[in-house]
C-alpha positions in Angstrom: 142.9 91.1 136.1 140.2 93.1 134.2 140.0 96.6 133.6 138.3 99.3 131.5 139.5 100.2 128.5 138.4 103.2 126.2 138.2 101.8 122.1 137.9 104.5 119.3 137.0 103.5 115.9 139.4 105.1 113.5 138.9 105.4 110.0 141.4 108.1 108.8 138.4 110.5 108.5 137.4 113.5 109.7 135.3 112.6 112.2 136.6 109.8 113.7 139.9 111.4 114.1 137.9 114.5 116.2 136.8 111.7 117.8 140.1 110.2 118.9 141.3 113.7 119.7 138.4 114.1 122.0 139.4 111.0 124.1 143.5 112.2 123.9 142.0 115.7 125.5 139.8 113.7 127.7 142.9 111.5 129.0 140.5 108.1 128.4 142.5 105.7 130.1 143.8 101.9 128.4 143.0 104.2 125.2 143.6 102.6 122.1 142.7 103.6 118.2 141.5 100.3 116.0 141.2 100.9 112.1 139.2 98.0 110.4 141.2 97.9 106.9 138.6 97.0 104.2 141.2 96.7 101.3 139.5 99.4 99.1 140.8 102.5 101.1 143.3 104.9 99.0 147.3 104.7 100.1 146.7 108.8 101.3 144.9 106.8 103.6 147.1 104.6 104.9 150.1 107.3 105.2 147.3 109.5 107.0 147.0 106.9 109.8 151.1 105.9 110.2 151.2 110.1 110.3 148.0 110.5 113.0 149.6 107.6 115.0 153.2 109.0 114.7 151.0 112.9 116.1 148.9 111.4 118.4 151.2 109.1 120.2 148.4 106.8 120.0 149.2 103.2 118.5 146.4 102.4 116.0 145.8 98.3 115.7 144.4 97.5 112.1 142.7 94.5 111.5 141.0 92.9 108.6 138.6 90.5 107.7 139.2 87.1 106.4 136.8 85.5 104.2 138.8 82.2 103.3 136.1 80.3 105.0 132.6 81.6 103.1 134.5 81.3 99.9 135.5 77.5 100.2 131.8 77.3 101.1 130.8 78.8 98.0 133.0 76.6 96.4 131.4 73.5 97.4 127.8 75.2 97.0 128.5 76.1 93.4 130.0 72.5 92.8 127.3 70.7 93.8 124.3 72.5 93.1 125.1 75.5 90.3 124.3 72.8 87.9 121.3 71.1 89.5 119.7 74.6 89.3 120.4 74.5 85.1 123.3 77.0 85.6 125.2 76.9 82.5 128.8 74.9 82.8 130.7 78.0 81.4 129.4 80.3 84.3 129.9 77.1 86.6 133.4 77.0 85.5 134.6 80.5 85.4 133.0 80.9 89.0 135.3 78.2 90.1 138.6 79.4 88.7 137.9 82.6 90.8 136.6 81.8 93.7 140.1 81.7 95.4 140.7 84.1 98.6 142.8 87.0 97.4 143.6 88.5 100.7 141.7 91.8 99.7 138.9 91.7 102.1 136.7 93.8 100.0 137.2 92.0 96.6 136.9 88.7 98.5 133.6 89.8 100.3 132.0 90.7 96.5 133.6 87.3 95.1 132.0 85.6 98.0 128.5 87.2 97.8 128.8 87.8 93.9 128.1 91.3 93.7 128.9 94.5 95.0 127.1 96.1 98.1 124.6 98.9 97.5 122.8 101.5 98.8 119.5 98.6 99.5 122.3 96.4 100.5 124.7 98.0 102.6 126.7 94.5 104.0 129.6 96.0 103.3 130.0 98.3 106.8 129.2 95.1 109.3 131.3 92.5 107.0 135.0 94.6 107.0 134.0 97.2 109.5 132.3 96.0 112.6 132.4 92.2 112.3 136.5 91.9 112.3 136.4 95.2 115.2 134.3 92.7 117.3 136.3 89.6 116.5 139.5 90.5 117.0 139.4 93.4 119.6 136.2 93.8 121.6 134.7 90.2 122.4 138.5 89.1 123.7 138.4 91.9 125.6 135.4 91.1 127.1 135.8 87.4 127.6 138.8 88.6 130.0 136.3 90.5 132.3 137.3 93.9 130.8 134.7 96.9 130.4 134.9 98.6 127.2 133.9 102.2 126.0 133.4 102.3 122.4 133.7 105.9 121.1 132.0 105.9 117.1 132.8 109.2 115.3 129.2 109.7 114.2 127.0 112.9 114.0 123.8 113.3 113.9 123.6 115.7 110.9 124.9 112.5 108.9 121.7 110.8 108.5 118.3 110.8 109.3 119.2 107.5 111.7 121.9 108.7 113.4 120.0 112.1 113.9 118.1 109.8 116.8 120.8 108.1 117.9 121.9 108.6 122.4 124.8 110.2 123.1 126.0 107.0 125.4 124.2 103.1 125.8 125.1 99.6 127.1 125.1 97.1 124.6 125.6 94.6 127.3 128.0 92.5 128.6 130.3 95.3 130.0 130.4 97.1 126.2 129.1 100.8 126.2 128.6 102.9 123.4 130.0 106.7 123.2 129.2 109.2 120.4 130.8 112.9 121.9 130.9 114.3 118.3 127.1 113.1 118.1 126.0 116.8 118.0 128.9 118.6 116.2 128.8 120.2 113.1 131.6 119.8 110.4 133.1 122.9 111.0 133.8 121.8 114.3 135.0 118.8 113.3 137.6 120.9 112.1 138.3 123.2 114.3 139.0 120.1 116.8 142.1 118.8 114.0 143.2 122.4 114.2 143.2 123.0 117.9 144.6 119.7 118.7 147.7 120.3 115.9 146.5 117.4 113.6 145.9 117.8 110.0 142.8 116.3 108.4 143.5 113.7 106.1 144.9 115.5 102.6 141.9 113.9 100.8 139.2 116.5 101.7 141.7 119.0 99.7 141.7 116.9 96.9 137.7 116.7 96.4 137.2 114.2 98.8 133.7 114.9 100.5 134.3 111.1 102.5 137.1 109.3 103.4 137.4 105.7 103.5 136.7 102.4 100.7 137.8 104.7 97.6 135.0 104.9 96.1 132.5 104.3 98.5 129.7 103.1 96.8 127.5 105.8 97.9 130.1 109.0 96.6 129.1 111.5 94.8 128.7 112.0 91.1 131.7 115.4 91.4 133.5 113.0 93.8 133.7 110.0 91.3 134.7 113.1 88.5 137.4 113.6 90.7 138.3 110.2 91.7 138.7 109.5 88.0 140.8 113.0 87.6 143.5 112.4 90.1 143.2 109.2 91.0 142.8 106.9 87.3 144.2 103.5 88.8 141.7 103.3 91.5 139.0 103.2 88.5 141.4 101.0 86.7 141.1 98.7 89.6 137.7 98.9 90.2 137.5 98.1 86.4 139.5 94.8 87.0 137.3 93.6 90.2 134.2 94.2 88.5 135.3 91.7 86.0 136.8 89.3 88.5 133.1 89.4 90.5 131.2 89.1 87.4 132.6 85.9 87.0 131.7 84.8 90.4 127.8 85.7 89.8 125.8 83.4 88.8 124.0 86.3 86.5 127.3 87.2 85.1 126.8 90.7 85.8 128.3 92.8 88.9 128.7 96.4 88.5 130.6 98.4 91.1 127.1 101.3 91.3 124.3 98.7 90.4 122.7 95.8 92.1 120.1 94.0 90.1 117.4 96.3 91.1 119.2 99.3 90.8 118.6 102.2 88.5 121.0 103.5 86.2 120.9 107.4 84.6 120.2 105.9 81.2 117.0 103.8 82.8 116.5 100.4 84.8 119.0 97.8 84.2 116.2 95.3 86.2 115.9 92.5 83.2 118.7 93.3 80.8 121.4 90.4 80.1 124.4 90.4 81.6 126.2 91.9 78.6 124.3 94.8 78.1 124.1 95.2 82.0 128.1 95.8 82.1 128.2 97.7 78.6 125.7 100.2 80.0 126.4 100.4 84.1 130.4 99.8 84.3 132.5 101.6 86.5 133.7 103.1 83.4 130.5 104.5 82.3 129.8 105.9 85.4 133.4 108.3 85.2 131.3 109.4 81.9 128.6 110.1 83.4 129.8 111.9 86.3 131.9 113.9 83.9 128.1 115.7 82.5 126.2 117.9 83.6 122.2 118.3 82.7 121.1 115.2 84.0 124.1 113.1 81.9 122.8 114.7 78.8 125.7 117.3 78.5 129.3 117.5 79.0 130.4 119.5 81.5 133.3 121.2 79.9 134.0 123.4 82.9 134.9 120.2 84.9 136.7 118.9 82.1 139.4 121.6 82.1 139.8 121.9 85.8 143.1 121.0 86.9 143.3 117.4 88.2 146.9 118.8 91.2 144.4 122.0 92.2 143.3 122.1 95.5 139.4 121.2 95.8 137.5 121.0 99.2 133.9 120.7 99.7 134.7 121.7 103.2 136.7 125.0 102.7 140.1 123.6 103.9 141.8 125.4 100.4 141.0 129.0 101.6 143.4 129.8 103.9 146.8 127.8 105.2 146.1 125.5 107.8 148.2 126.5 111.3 147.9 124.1 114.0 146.9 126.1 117.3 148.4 124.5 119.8 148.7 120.7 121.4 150.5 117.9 119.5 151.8 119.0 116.5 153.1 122.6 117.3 154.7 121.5 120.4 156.4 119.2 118.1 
């Protein structure tokens, strides 16, 4: 028998948990929280979303991508025609011995494609985000008879495309679209965690300005400065996948913040060999760079000597002590 049933988008971050608290207040019936889990999210997260299930009441389904398939394709692709193209047989052969699903679906989306996503080539959000949302969740759904209302925790202060985004469409095929945040600020964003007795995820106290992969390739230089600060194994990580995708690219380069177009602060890498590509664009040299100030030229002893356990918000959550208002977790 179909039915309609109300989907939010859950990330662990601000926004869309305002947006699941919106559809709790709203008593959206067959409500149910999704979190697509691309492998490169920090453990805070994780807790955050057994803790705003635990809260809410509401159960949160994660799913992942799988990219078993593509990989096993590349495999045959590099077989066969690496070395017609004149690929050299020690790139062939190191390719090979990593092309093997790892179960991470962010490391096995960069193996797969051989580089990391970037700003010009954002695949990232479809591959682990909608993709395996629409997969696993919606299209069943659909292909029962169901209607589905898919509320996306997006504002349009975000970007200048989601500034011209509607509040509501029809995709088609009985899915709809909702945005209610669309036209909130981030201060409201807030407010909504405090009225509703939910605390916002402990990362935007701890210099977090997003929340989600950790790091997003898109953060920002004092966001990487404190990534490396608190947070040293996620660059350590980082360190180690850039040296597993490297060896699935048939340049032999990948760097975490560079496609082969992009820019570095020390110039173009467009050209450079591989080497001198990761000596001069590593996520390692990046943590130096974000730890200057003056355009990279200088070192920012200020941030140097701040204190990695202080509490740093771009958002104002360290000025005063969070007290939920009323709802969920102070009728707890």
């Amino acid at each position: 028998m179909s039915s309609n049933h109300n989907i939010v988008s859950v990330s662990g971050g601000k926004d869309s948990t305002a947006t699941l608290l919106v559809a709790i207040a709203l008593e959206a019936p067959n409500l149910q929280a999704v979190f697509a889990d691309t492998g490169n999210e920090h453990e805070q997260t994780y807790e955050y979303l057994d803790y705003l299930q635990q809260v809410t009441g509401v159960p949160i389904r994660r799913v992942k991508a799988d990219f078993s398939r593509q990989i096993a394709g590349k495999r045959r692709f590099i077989e066969t025609k690496w070395r017609e193209q004149g690929i050299p047989e020690s790139t062939v052969l190191a390719a090979l011995e990593v092309l093997q699903p790892t179960g991470n679906p962010f490391l096995d989306l960069c193996i797969w494609k051989g580089r990391f996503p970037s700003r010009k080539a954002q695949f990232c959000t479809m591959e682990l985000k909608r993709d395996p949302m629409l997969e696993q969740v919606v299209i069943p759904l659909l292909d029962s008879g169901n209607m589905i209302m898919s509320w996306q925790g997006v504002r349009a202060d975000e970007s200048i495309n989601r500034r011209h985004l509607p509040e509501c469409d029809e995709v088609g095929g009985g899915l709809f679209n909702y945005r209610p945040i669309l036209k909130w600020d981030v201060p409201a964003v807030f407010e909504a965690h405090r009225y509703m007795g939910v605390k916002p995820n402990p990362l935007y106290s701890q210099g977090m300005g997003r929340v989600g992969c950790m790091p997003c390739i898109n953060c920002r230089k004092d966001e990487l400065r404190e990534i490396s600060m608190r947070f040293p194994d996620v660059i350590d990580r980082i360190d180690r996948w850039e040296r597993v995708v490297q060896q699935a690219s048939k340049y032999g380069a990948a760097t975490f913040f560079a496609g082969s177009n992009a820019k570095h602060p020390s110039g173009s890498i467009k050209g450079l060999p591989a080497i001198e590509v990761m000596e001069i664009a590593s996520i390692r040299k990046a943590v130096e760079w974000s730890k200057t100030a003056r355009g990279g030229i200088q070192y920012d002893l200020l941030s140097a000597a701040q204190d990695a356990s202080a509490c740093s918000s771009a958002y104002g959550l360290c000025d005063s002590e969070w007290q939920p208002v009323n709802m969920i977790e102070s009728a707890a």
